[in-house]
Residue frames relative to the residue before (quaternion, step in Angstrom):
aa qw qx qy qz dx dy dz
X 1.0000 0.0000 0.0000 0.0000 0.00 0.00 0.00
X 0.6050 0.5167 -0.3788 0.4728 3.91 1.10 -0.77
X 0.6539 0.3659 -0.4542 0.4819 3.71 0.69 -0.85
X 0.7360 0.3332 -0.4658 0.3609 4.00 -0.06 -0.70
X 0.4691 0.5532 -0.4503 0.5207 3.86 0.75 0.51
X 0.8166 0.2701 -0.2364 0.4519 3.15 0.18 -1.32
X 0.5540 0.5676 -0.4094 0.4508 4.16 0.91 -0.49
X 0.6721 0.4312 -0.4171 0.4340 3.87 1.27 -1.04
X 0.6262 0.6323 -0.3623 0.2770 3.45 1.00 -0.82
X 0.5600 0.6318 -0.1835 0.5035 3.27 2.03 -1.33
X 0.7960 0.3359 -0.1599 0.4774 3.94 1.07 -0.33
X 0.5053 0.6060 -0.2789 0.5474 3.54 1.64 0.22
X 0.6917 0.4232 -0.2935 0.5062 3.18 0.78 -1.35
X 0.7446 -0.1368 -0.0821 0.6482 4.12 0.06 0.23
X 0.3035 -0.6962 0.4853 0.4331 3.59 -1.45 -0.72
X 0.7767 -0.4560 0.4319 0.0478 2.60 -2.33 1.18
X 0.0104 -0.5000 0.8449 0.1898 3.76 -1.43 -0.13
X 0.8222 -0.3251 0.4164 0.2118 3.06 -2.56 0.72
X 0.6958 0.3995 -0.2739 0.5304 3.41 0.80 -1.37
X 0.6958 0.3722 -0.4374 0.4313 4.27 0.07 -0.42
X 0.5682 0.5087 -0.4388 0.4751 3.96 0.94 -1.00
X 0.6507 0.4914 -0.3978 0.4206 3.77 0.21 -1.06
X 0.7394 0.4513 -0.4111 0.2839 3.56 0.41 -0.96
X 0.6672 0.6444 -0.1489 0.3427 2.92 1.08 -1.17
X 0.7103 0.3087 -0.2845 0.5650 3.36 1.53 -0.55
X 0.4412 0.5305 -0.4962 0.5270 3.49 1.19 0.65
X 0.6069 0.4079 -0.3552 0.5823 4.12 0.76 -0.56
X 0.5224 0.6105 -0.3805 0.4578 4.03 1.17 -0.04
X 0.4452 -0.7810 0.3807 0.2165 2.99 1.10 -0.64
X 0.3997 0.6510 -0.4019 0.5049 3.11 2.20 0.84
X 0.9530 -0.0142 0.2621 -0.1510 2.85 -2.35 0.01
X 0.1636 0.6706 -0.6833 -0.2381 3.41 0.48 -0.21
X 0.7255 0.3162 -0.4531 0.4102 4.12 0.03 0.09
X 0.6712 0.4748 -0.4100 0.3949 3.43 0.65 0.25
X 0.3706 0.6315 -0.3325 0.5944 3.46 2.00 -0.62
X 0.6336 0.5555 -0.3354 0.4213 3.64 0.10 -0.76
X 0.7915 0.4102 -0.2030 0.4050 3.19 -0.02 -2.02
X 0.6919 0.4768 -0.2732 0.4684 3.84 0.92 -1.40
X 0.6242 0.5305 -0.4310 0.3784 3.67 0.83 -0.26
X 0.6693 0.5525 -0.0827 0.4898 3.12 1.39 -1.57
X 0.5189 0.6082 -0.1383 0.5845 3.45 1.80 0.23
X 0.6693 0.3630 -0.1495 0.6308 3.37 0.81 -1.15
X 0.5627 0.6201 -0.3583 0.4129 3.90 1.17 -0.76
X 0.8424 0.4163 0.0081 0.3420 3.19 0.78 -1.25
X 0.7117 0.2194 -0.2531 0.6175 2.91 1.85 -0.04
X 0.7546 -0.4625 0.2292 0.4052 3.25 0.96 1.91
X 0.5285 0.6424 -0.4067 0.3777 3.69 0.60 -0.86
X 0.8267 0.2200 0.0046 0.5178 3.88 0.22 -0.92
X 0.1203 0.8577 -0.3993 0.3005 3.76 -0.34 1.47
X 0.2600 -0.8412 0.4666 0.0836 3.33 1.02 1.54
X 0.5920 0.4584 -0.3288 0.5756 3.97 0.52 -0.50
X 0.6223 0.4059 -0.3418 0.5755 3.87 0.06 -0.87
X 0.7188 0.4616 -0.3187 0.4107 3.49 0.15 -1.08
X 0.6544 0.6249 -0.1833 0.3843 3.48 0.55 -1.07
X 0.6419 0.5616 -0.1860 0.4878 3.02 1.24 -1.68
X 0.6486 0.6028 -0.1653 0.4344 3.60 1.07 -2.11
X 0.6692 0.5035 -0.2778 0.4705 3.35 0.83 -1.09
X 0.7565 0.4393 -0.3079 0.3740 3.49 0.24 -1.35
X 0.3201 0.7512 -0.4152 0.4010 3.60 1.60 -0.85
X 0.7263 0.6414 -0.1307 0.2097 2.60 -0.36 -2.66
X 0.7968 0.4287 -0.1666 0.3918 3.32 0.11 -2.15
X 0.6085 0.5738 -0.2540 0.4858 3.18 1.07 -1.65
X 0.8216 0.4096 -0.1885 0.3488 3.81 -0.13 -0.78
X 0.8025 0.3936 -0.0980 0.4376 3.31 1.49 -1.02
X 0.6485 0.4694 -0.0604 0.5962 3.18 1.67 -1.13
X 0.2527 -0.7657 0.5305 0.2615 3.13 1.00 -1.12
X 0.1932 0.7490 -0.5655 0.2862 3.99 1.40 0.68
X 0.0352 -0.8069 0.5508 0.2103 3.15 -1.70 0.25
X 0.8054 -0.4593 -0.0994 0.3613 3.23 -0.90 0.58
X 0.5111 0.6326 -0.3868 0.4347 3.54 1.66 -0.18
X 0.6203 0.6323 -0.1776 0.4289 3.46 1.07 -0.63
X 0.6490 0.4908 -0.1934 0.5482 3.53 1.34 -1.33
X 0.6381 0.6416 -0.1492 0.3987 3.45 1.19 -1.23
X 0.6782 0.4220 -0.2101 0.5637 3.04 1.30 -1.10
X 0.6597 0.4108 -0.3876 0.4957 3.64 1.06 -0.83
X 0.7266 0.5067 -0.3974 0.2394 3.83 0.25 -0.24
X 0.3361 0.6293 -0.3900 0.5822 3.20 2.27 -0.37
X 0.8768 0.1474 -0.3315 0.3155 3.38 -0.57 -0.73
X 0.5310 0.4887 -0.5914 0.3599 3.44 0.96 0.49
X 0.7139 -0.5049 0.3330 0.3530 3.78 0.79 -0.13
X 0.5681 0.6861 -0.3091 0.3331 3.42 1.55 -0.10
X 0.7113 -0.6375 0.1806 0.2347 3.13 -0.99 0.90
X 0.4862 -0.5267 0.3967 0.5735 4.17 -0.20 -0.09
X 0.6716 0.4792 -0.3385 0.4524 3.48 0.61 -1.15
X 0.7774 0.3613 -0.3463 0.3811 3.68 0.15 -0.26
X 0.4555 0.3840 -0.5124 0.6184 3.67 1.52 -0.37
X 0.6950 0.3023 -0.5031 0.4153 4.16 -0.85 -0.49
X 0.6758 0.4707 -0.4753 0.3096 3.72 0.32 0.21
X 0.5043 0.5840 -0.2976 0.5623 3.32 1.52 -1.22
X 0.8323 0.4286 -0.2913 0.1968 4.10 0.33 -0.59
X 0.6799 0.2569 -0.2806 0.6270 2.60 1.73 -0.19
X 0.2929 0.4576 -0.7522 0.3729 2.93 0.17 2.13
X 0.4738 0.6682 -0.4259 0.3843 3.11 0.79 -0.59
X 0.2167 -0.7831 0.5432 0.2114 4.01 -0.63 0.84
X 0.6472 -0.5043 0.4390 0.3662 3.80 -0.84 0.74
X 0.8183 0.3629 -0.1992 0.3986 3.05 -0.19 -2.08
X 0.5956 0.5841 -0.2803 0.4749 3.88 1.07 -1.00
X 0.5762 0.5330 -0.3292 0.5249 3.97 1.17 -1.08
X 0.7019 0.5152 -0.2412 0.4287 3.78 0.51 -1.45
X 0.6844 0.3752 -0.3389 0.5253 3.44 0.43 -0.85
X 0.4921 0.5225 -0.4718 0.5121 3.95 0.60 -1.05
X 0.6290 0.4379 -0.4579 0.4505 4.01 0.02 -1.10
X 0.8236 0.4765 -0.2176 0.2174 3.08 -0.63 -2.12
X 0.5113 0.5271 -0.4346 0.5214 4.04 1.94 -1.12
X 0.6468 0.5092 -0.3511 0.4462 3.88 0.08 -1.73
X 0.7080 0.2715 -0.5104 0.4057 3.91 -0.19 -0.94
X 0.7152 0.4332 -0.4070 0.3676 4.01 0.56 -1.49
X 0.3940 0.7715 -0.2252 0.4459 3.45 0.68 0.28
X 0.7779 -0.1744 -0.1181 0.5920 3.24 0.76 -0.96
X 0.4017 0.6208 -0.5584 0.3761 3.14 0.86 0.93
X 0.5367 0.5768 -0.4638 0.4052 3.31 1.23 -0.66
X 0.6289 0.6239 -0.1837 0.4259 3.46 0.92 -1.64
X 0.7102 0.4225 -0.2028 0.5253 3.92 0.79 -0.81
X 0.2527 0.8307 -0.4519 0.2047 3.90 1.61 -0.42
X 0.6504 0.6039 -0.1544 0.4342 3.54 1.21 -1.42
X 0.5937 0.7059 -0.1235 0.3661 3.32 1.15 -0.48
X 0.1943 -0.8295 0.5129 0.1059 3.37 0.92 1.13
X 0.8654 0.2982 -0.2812 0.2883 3.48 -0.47 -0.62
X 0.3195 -0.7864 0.4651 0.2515 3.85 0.17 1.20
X 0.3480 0.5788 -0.5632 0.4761 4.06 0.79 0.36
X 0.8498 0.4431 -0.0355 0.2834 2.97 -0.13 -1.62
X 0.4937 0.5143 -0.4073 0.5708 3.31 1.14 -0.72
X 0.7789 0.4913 -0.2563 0.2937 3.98 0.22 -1.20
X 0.7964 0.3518 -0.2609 0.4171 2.95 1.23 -0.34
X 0.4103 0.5337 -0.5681 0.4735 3.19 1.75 0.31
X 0.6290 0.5240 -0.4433 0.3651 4.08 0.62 -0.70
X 0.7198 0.4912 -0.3314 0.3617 3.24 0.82 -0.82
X 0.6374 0.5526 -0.2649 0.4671 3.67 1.09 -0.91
X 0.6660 0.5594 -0.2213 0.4410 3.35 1.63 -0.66
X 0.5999 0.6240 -0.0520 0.4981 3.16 1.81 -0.94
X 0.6338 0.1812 -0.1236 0.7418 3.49 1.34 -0.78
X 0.3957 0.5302 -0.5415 0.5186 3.90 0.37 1.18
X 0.7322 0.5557 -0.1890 0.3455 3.40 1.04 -1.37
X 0.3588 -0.6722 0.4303 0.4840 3.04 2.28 -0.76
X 0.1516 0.7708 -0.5066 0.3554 3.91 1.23 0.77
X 0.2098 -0.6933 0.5594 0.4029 3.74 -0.93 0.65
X 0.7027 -0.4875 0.3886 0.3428 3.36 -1.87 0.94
X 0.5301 0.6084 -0.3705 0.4599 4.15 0.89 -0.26
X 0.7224 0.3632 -0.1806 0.5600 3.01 -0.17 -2.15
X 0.5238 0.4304 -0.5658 0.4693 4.40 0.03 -0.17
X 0.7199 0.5253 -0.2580 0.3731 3.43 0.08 -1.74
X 0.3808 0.8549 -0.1014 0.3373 3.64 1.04 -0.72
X 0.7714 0.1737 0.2033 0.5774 2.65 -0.04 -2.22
X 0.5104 0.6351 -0.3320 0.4753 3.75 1.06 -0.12
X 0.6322 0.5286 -0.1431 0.5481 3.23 0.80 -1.74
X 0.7536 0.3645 -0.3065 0.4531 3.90 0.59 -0.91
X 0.4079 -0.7213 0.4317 0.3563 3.72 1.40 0.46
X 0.0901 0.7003 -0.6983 0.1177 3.67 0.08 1.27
């Protein structure tokens, strides 16, 4: 009874994917049949929602971190989450709000790279800095080409 308390408390307080709830009731000290049943539990009573998650997550990064979408993508794969729920999570993600988020980060560290005599080099620190952020490898190239 303490772990299905203490697993609901563990999935309320922000949301979960399948792959962190599982771990966590394996550090509980459950089951692989009891891991099942409590997952299949938390499913059903709304509590646990790989899409919500997905959605929350891609939010999250994007707004707080400032990730883009090659990055998120790559982090929701290795949590285990489906294709359909990462193409949902991206197009939350607003275009016009994504572009500017690019165009602030590149003027940004170009501002920061100003010192930089040799104009090779400056670009490819922006670029290398730009596809770190999880930036697609175009839209960088792009915005380069338009001499930011």
């Amino acid at each position: 009874m303490e772990i299905d308390k203490a697993i609901l408390h563990y999935c309320k307080y922000q949301e979960r994917c399948h792959t962190e709830v599982r771990n966590k009731l394996y550090e509980l000290g459950c089951s692989t049949n009891e891991v099942g049943q409590q997952i299949s539990e938390l499913i059903n009573a709304g509590v646990l929602n790989e899409e919500r998650f997905a959605v929350a997550y891609a939010r999250g990064k994007f707004r707080m971190k400032q990730w883009g979408k090659v990055k998120i993508k790559q982090q929701l794969k290795f949590r285990g989450i489906s294709e359909y729920c990462i193409k949902k999570a991206m197009n939350e993600i607003d275009p016009d709000e994504y572009d500017m988020t690019l165009k602030k980060l590149a003027a940004k560290k170009t501002n920061e790279l100003r010192n930089e005599k040799n104009v090779f080099s400056r670009k490819a620190k922006l670029y290398r800095f730009l596809m770190q952020k999880g930036f697609e490898k175009d839209l960088i190239i792009d915005l380069i080409n338009q001499g930011i």
